[in-house]
N, CA, C and O atoms as a DFTB+ gen file, in Angstrom:
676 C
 N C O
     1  1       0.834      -1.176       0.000
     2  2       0.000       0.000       0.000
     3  2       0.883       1.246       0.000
     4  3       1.862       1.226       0.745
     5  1       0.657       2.307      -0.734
     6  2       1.253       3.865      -0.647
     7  2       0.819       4.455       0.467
     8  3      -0.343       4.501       0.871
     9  1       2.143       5.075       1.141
    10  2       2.268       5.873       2.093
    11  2       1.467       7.128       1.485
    12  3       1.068       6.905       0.342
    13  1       1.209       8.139       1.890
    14  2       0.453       9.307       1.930
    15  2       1.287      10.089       2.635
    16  3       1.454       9.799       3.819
    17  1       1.870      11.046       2.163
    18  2       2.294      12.293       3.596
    19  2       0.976      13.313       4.328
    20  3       0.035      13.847       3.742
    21  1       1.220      13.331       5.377
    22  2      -0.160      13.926       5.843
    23  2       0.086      15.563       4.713
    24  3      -0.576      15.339       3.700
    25  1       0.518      16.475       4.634
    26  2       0.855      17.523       3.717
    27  2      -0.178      16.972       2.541
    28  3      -1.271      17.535       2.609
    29  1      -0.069      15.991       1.476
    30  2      -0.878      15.452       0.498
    31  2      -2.267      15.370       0.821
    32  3      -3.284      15.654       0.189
    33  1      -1.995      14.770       2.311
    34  2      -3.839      14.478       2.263
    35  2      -4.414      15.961       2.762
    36  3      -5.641      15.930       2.855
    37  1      -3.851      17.210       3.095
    38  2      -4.432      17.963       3.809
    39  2      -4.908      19.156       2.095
    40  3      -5.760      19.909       1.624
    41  1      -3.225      18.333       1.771
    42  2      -3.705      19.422      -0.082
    43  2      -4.925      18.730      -0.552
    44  3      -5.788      19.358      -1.166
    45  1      -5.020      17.708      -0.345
    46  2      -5.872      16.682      -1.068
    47  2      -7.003      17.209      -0.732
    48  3      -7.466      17.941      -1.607
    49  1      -7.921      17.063       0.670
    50  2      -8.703      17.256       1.266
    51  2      -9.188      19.375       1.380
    52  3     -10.301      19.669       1.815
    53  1      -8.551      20.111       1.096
    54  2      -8.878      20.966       1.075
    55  2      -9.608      21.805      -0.529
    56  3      -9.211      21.408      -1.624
    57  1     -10.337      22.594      -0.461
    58  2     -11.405      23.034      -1.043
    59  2     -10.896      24.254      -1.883
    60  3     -11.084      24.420      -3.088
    61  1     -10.441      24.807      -1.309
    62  2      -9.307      26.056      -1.930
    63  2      -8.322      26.604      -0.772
    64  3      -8.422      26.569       0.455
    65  1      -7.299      27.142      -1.663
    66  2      -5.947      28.018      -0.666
    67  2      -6.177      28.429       0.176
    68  3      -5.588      28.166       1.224
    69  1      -7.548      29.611       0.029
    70  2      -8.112      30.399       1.512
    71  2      -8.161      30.027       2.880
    72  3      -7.748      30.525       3.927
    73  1      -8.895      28.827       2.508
    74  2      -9.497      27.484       3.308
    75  2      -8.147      26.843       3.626
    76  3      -8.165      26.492       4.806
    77  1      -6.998      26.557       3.044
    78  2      -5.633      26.132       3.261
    79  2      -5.381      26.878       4.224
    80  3      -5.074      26.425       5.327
    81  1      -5.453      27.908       4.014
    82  2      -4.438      28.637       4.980
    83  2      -5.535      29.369       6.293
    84  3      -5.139      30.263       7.040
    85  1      -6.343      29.024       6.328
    86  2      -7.041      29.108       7.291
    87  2      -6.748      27.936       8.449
    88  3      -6.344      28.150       9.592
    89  1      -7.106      26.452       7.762
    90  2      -6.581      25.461       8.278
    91  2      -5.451      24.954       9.136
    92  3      -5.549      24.391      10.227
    93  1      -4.006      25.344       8.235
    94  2      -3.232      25.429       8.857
    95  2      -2.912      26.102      10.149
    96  3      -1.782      25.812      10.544
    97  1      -3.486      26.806      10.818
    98  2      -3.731      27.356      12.638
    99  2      -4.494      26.552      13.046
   100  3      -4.231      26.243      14.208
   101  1      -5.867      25.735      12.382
   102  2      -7.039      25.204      13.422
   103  2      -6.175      24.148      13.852
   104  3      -5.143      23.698      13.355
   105  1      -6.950      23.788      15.094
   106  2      -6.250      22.492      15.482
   107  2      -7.150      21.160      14.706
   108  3      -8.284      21.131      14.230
   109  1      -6.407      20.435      14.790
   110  2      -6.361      18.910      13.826
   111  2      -6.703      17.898      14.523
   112  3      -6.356      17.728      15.692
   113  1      -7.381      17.172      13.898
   114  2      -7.853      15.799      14.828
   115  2      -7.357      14.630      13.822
   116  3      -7.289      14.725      12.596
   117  1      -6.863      12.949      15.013
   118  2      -6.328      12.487      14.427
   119  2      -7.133      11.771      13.616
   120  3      -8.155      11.863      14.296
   121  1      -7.374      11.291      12.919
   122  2      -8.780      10.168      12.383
   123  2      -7.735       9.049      11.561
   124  3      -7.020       9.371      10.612
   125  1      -7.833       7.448      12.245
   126  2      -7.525       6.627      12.310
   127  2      -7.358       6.000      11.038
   128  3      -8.232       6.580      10.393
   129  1      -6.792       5.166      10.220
   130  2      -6.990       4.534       9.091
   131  2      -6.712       3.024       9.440
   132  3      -6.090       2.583      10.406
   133  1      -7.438       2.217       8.229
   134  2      -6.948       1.015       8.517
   135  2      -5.827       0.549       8.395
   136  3      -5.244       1.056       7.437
   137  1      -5.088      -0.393       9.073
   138  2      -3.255      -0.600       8.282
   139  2      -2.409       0.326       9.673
   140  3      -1.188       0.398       9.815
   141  1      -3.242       0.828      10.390
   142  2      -2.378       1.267      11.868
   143  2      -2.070       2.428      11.996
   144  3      -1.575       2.664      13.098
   145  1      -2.173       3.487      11.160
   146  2      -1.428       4.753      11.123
   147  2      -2.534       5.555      11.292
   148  3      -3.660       5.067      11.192
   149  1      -2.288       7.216      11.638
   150  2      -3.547       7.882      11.604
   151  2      -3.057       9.029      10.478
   152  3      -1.913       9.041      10.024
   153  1      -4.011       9.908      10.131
   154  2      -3.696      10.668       9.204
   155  2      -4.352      12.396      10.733
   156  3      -4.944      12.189      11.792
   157  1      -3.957      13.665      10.232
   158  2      -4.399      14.415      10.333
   159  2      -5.307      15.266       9.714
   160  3      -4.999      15.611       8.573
   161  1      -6.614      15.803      10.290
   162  2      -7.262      16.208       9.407
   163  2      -7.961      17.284      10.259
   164  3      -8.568      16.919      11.266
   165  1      -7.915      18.638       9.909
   166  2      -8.642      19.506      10.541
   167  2      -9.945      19.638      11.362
   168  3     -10.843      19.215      10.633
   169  1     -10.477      20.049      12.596
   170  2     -11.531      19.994      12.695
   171  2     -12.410      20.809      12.455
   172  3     -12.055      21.945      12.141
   173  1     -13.489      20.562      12.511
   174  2     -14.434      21.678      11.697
   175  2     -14.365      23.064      13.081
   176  3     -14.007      22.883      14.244
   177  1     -14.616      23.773      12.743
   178  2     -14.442      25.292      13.955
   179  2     -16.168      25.035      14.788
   180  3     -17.100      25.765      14.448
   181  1     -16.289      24.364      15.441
   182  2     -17.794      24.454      16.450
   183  2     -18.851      23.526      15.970
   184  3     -19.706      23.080      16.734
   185  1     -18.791      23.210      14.596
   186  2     -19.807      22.729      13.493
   187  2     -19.761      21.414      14.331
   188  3     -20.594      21.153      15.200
   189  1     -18.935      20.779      14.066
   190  2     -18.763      19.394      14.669
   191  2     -18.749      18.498      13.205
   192  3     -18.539      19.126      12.168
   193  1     -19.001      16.854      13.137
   194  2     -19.336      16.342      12.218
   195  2     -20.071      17.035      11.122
   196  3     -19.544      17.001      10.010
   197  1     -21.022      17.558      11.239
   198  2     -22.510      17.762      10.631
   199  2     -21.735      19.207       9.514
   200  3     -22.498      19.828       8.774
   201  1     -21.017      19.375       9.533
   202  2     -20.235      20.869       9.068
   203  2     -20.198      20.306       7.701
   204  3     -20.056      19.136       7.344
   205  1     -20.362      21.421       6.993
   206  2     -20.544      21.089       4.823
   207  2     -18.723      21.033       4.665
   208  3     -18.218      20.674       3.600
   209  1     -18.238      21.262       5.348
   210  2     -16.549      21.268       4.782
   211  2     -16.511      20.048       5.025
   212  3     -16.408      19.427       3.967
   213  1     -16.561      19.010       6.420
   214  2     -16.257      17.760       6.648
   215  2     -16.850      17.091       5.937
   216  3     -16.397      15.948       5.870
   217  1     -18.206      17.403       4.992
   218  2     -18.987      16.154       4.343
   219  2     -18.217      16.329       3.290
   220  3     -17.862      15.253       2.807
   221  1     -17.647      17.658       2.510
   222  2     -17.288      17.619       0.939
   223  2     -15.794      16.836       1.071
   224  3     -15.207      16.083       0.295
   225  1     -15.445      17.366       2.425
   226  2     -13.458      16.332       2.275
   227  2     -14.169      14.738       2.025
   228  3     -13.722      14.042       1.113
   229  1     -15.300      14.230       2.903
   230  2     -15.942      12.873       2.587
   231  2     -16.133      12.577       1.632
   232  3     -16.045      11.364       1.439
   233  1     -16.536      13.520       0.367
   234  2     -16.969      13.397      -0.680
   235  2     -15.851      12.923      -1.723
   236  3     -15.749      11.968      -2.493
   237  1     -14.912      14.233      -1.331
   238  2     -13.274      13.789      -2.065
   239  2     -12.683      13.085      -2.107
   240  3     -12.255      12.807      -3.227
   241  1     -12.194      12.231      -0.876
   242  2     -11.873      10.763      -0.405
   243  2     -12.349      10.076      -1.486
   244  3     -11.505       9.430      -2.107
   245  1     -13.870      10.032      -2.012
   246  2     -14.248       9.153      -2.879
   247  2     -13.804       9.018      -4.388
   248  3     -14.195       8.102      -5.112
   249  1     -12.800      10.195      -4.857
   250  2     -12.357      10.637      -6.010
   251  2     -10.843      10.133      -6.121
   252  3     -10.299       9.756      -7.159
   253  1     -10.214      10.206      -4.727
   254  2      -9.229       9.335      -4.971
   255  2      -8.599       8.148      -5.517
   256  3      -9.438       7.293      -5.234
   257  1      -7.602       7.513      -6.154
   258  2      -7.383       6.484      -6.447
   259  2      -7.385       5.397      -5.310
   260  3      -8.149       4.436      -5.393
   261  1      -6.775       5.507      -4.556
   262  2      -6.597       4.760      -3.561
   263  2      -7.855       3.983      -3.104
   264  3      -8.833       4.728      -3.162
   265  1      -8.234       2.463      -2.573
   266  2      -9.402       2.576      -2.156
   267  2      -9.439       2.664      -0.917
   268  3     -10.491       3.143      -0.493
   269  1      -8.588       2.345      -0.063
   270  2      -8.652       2.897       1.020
   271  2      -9.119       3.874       1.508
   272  3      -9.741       3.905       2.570
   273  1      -8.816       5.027       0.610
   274  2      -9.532       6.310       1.348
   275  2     -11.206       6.274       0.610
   276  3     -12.165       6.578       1.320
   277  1     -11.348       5.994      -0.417
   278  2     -12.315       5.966      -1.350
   279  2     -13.512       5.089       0.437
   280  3     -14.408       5.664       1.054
   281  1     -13.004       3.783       0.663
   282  2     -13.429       3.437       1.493
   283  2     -13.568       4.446       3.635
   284  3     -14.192       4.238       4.675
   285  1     -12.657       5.336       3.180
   286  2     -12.520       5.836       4.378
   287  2     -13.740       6.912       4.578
   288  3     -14.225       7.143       5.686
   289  1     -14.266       7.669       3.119
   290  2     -14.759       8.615       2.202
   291  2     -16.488       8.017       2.714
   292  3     -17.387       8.525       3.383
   293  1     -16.335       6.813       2.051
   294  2     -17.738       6.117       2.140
   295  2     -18.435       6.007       3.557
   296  3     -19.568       6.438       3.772
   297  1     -17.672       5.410       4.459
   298  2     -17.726       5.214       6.026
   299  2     -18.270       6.451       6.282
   300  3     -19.465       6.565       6.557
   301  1     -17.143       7.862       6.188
   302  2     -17.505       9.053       6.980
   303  2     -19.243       9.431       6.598
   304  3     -20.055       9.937       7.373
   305  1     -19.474       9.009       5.181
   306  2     -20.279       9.304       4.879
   307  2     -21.853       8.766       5.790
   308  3     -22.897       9.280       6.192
   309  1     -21.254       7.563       5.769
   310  2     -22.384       6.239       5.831
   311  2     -22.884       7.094       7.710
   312  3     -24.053       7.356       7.995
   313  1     -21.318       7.441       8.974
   314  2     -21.785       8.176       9.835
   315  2     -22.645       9.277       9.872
   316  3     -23.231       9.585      10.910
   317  1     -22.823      10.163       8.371
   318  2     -22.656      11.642       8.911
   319  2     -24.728      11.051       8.503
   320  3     -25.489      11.859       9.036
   321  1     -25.314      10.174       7.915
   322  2     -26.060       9.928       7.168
   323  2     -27.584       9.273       8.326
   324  3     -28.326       8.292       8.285
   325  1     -27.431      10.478       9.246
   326  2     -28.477      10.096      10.720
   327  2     -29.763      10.099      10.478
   328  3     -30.552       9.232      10.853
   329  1     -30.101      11.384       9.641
   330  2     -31.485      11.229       9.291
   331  2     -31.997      11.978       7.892
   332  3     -31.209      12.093       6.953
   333  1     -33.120      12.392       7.820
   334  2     -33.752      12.023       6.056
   335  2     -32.389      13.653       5.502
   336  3     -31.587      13.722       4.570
   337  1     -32.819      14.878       6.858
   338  2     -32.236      16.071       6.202
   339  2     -30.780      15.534       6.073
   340  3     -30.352      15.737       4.936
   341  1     -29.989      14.980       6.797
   342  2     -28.868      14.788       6.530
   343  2     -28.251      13.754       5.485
   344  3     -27.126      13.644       4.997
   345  1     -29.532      12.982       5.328
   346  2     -28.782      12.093       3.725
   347  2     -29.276      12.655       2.812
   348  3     -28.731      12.258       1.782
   349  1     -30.392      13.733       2.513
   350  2     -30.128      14.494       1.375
   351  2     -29.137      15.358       1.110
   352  3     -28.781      15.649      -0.032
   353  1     -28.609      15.843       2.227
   354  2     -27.576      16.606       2.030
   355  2     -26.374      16.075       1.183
   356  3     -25.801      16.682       0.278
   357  1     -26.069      14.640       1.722
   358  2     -24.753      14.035       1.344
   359  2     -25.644      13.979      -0.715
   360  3     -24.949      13.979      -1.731
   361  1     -26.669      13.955      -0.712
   362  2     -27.322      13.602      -2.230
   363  2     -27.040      15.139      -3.136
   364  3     -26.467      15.431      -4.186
   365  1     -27.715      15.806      -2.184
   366  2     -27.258      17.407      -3.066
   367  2     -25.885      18.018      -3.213
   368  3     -25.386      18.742      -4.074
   369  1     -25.382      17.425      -1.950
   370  2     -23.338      17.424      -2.536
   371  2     -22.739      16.999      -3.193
   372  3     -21.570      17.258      -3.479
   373  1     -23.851      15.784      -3.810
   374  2     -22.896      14.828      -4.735
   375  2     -22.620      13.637      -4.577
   376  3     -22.241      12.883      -5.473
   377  1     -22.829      13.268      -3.086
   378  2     -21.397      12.224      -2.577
   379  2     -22.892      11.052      -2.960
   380  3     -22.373       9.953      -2.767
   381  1     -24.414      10.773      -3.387
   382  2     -24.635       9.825      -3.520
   383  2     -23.838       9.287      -4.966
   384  3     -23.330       8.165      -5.001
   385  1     -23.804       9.994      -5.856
   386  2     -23.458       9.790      -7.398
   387  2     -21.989       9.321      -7.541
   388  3     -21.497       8.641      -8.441
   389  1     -21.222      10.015      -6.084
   390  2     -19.546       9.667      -6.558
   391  2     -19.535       8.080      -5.786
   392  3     -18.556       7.336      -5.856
   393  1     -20.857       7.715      -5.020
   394  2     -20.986       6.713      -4.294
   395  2     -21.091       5.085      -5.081
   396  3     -20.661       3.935      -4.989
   397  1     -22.354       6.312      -6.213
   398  2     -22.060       5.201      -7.607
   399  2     -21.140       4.903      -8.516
   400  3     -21.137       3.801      -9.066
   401  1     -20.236       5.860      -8.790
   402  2     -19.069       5.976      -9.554
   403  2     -17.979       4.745      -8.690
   404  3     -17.340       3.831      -9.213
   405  1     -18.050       5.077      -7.402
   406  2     -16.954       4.206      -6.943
   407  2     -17.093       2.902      -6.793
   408  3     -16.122       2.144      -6.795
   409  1     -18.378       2.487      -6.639
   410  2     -19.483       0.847      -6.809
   411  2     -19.119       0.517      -8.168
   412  3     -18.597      -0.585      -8.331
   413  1     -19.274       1.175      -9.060
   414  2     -19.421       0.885     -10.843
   415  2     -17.395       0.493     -11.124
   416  3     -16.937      -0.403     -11.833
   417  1     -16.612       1.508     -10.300
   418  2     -15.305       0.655     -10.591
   419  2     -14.534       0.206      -9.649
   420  3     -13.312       0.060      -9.665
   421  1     -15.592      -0.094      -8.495
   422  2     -14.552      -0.990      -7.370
   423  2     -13.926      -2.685      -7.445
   424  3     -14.729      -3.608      -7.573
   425  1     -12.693      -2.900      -7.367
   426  2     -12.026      -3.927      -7.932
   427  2     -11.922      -4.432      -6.849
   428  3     -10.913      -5.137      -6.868
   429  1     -12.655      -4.486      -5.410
   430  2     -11.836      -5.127      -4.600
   431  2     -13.370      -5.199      -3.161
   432  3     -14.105      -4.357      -2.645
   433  1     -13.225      -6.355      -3.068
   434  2     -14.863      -6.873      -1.937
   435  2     -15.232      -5.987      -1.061
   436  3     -16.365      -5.549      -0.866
   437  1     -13.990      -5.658      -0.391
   438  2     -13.779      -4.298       1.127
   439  2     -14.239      -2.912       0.750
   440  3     -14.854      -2.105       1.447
   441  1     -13.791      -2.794      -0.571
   442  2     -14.707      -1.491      -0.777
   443  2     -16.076      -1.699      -1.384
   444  3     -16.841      -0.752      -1.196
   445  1     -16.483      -2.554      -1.959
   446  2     -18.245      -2.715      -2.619
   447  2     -19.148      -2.972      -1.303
   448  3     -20.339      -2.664      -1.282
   449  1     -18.490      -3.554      -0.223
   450  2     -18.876      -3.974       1.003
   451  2     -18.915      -2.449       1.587
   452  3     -20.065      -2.262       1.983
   453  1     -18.121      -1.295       1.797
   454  2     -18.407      -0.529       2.773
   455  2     -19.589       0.971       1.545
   456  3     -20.512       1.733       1.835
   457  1     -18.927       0.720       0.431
   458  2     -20.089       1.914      -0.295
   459  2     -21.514       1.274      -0.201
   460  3     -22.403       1.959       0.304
   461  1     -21.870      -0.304      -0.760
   462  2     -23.228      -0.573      -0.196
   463  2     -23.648      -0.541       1.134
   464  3     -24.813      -0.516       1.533
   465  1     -22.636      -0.543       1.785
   466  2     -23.318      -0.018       3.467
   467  2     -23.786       1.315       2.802
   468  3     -24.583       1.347       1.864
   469  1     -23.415       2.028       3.177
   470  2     -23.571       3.443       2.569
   471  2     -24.789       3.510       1.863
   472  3     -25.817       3.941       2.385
   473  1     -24.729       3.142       0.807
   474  2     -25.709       3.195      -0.257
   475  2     -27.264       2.719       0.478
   476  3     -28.277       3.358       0.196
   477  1     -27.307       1.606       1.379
   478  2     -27.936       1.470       2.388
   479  2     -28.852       2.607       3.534
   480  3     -30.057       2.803       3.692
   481  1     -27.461       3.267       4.270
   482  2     -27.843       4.157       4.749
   483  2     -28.489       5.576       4.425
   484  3     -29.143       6.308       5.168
   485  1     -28.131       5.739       3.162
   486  2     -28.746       7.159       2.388
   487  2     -30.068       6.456       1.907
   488  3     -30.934       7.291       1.648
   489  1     -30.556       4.859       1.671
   490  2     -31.917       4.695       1.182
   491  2     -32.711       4.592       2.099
   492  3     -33.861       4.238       1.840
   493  1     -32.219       4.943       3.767
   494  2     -33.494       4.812       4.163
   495  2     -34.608       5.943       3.855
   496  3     -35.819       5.743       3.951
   497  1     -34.128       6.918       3.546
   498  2     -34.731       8.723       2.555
   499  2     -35.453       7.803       1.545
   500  3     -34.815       6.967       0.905
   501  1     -37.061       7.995       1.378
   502  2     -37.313       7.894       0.403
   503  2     -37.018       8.770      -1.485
   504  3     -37.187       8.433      -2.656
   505  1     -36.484      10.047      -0.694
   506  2     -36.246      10.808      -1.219
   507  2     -34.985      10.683      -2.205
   508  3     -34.716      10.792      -3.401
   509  1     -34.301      10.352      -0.825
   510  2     -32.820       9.846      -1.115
   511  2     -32.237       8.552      -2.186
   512  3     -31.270       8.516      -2.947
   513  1     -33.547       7.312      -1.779
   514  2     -33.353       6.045      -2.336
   515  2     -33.617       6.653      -4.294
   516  3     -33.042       6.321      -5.331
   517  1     -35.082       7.923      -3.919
   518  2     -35.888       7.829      -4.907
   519  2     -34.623       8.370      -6.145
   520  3     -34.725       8.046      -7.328
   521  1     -33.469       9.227      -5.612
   522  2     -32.199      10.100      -6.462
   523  2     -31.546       8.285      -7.050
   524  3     -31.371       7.802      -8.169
   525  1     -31.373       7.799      -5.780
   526  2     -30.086       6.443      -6.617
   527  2     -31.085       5.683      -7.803
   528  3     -30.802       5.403      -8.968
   529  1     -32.064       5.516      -7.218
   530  2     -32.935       4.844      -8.179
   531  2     -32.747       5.119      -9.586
   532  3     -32.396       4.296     -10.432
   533  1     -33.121       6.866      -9.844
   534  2     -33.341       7.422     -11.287
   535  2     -31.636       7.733     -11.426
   536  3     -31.437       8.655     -12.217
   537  1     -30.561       7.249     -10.917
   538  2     -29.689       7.353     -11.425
   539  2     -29.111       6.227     -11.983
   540  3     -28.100       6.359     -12.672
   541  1     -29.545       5.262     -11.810
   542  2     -29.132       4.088     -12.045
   543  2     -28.896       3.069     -11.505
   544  3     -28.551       2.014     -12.037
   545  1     -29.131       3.387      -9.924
   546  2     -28.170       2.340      -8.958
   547  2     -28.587       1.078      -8.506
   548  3     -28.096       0.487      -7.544
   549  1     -29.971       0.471      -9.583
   550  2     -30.976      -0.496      -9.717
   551  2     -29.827      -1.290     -11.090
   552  3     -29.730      -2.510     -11.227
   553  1     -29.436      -0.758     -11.541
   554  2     -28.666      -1.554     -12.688
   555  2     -27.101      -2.258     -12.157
   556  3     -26.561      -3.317     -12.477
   557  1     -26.547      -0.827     -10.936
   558  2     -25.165      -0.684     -11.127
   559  2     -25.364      -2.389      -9.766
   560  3     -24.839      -3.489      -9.942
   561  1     -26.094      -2.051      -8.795
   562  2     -25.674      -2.305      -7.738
   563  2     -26.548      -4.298      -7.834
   564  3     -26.380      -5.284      -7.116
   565  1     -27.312      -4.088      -8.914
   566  2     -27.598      -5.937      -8.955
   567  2     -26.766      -6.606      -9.879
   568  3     -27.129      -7.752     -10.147
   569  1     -25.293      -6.011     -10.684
   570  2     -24.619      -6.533     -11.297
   571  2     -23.253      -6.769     -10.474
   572  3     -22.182      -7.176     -10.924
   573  1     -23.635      -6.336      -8.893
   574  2     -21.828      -6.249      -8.332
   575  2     -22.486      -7.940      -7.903
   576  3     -23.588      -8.409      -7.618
   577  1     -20.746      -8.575      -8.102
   578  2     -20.978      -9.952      -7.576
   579  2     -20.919      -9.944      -6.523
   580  3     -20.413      -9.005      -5.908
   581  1     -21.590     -11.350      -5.767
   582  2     -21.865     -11.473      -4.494
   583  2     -19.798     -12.450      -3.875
   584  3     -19.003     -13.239      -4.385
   585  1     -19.880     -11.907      -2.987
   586  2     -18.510     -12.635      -2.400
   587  2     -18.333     -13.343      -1.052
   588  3     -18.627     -13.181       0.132
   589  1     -17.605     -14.342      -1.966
   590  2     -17.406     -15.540      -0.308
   591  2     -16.859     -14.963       0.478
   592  3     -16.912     -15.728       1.441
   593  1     -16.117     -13.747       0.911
   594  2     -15.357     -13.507       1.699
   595  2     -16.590     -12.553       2.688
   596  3     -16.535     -12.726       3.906
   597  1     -17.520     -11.708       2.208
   598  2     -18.308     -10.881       2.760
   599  2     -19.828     -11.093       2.405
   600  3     -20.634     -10.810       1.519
   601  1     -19.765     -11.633       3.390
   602  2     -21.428     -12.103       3.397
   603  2     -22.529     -10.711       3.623
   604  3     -23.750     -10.833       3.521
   605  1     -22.098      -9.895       3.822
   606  2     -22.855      -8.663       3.797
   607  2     -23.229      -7.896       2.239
   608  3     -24.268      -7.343       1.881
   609  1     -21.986      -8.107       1.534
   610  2     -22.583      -7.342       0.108
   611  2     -23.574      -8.351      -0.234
   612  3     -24.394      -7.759      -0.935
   613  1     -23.879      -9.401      -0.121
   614  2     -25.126      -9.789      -0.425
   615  2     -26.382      -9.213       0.393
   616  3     -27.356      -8.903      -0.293
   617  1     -26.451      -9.073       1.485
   618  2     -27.754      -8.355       2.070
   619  2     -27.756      -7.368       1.806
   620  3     -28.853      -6.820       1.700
   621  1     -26.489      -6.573       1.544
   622  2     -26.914      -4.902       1.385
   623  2     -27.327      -4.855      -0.104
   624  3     -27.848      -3.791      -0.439
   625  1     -27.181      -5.931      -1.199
   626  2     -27.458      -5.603      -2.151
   627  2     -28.964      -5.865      -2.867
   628  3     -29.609      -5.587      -3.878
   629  1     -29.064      -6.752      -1.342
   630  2     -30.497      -7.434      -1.158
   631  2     -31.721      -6.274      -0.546
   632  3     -32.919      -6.396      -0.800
   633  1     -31.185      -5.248       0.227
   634  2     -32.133      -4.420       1.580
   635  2     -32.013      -3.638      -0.034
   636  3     -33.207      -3.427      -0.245
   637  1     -31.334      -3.149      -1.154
   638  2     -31.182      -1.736      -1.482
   639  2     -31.904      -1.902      -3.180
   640  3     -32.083      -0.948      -3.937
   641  1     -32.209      -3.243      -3.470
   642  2     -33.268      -3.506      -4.474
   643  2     -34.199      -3.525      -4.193
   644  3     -35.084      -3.174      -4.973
   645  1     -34.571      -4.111      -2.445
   646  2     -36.292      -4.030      -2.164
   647  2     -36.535      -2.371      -1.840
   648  3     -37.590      -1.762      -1.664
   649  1     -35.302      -1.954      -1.836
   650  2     -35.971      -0.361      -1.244
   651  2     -36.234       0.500      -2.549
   652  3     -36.847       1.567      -2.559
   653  1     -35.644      -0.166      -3.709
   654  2     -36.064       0.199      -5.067
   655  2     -37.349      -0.031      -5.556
   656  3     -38.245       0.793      -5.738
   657  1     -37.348      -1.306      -5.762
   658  2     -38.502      -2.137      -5.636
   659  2     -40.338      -1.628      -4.908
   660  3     -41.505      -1.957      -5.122
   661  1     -39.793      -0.935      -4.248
   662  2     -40.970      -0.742      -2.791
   663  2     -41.476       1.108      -3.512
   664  3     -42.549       1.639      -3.798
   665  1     -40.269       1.469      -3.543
   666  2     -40.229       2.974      -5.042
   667  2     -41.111       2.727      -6.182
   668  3     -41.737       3.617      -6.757
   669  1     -41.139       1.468      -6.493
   670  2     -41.773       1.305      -8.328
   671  2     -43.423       1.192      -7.228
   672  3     -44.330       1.913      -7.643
   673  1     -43.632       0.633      -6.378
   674  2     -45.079       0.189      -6.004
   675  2     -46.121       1.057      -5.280
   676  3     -47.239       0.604      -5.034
């Protein structure tokens, strides 16, 4: 796996220079990765989780190559995703569509396993399910194969067709 310098992920994760250099004074929180190491990542100023800067760095994660973070991206998401206003939000930012983008070319069980969590959690929104639906995610998400190693992408791929399904009726 590629090392990351925290410097990369903070260029990575930031929105513009302004916002850079604003950052650089806030204080930083560590947020854990899998593989043992933590990365640094700013905290939001009072907002807490629920803050539009922490959902769009979530969003970005998902644009990365890496799947690790792509998977780190999905998770934050799948938390920030409590109730109907807050998983439309993650839908009007984007992050359901980059959710599909990363399902449509994930090469590897650990990540189809943590975006259909995800994909999960934003359908309990009828609203929300009703966006993946007319985007496609009735095509993308009954063609991912099912895997011996994770017995969960089969239920999540199972809970997120009947919640399609339940849409058409």
């Amino acid at each position: 796996m590629q090392r990351v310098s925290q410097l990369a992920v903070r260029r990575l994760l930031s929105s513009a220079p302004a916002a850079a250099a604003a950052r650089r004074s806030a204080p930083v929180a560590a947020e854990s990765v899998s593989g043992g190491g933590s990365i640094l990542l700013p905290r939001s100023c009072g907002a807490g989780f629920s803050g539009d800067n922490l959902l769009q760095q979530s969003i970005s994660l998902l644009r990365v190559k890496d799947p690790l973070f792509k998977r780190m991206g999905a998770s934050r998401l799948a938390r920030f995703a409590v109730d109907d206003q807050r998983r439309m939000k993650v839908v009007e930012m984007g992050g359901a569509q980059e959710l599909l983008n990363v399902l449509e070319g994930a090469k590897d069980d650990k990540t189809r396993k943590e975006v259909l969590k995800t994909l999960v959690e934003l359908s309990k929104s009828e609203e929300a399910a009703g966006f993946l639906d007319k985007a496609g995610a009735y095509a993308i998400v009954s063609s991912i194969p099912n895997s011996p190693e994770y017995a969960e992408i089969e239920t999540y791929k199972t809970r997120l067709l009947t919640a399609f399904d339940k849409l058409k009726s």
